[in-house]
N, C-alpha and C positions, 0 to 999 in steps of 0.2 A: 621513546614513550609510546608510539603506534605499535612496537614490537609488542609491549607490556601490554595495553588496549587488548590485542589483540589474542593473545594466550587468555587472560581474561574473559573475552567473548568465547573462543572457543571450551575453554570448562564450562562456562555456564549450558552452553549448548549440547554440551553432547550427554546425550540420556547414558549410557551406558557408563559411564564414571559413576564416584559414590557419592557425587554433590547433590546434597538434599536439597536445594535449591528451590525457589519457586518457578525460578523458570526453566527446569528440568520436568516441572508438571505442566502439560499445555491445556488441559481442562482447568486446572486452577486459574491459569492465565484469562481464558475465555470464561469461567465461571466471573473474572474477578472484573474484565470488560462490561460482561452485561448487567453484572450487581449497580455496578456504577454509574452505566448510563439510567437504570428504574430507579437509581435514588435522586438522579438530576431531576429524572420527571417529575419525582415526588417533590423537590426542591420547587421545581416552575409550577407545578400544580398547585401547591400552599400559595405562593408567590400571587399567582391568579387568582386564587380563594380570598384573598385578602382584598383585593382591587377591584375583582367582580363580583355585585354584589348579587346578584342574579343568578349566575351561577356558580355560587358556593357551594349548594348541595352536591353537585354530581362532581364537581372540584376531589371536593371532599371524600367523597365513595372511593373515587379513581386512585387517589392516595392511599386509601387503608387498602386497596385491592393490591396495589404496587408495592406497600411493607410487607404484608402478608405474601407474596412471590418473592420478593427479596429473603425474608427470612427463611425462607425453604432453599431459596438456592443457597443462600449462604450455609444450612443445617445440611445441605446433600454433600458437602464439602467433608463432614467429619463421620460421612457413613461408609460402607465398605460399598465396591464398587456394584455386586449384582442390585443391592438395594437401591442404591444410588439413582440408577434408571425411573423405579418407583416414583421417587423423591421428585427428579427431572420434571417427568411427564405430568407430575398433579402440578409444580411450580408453571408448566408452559401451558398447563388449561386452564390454572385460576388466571395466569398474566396475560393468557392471551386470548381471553375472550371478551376483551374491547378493541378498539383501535382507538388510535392518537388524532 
């Protein structure tokens, strides 16, 4: 069974085979880490929007700032790659101009 495991891992790993894999894309990979953790935020932000009532508003902002980032990184995913960078950089200066 480790034998099997293990031919398993190694096709998925190795770029130069014809496995279209997701994890033969390591950008997809990291694209698909970071989507994930600005939709938890979004998750805990709602969460706190609900509970604080004080600070709802800027709650609220932080969230539509974090879908809007997200859905670019997720749209830089079905662009080709010089464009791509475009896509990248407007996604890391609308996401990245607050802090947590």
């Amino acid at each position: 069974m480790s034998s099997w495991f293990y031919s398993q891992y190694e096709r998925c790993i190795d770029r130069n085979s014809d496995n279209d894999s997701t994890l033969s894309h390591p950008p997809l990979i990291q694209i698909a880490f970071y989507v994930t953790a600005r939709l938890f935020i979004v998750a805990l932000h709602l969460s706190f929007a609900i509970s604080l009532k004080h600070m709802r508003p800027i709650l609220i902002a932080m969230t539509s700032v974090n879908i809007i980032a997200s859905a670019i990184w997720i749209g830089s995913i079905f662009v080709p790659l010089p464009q791509r960078f475009g896509m990248l950089w407007v996604a890391i200066t609308i996401g990245g101009s607050h802090t947590y």
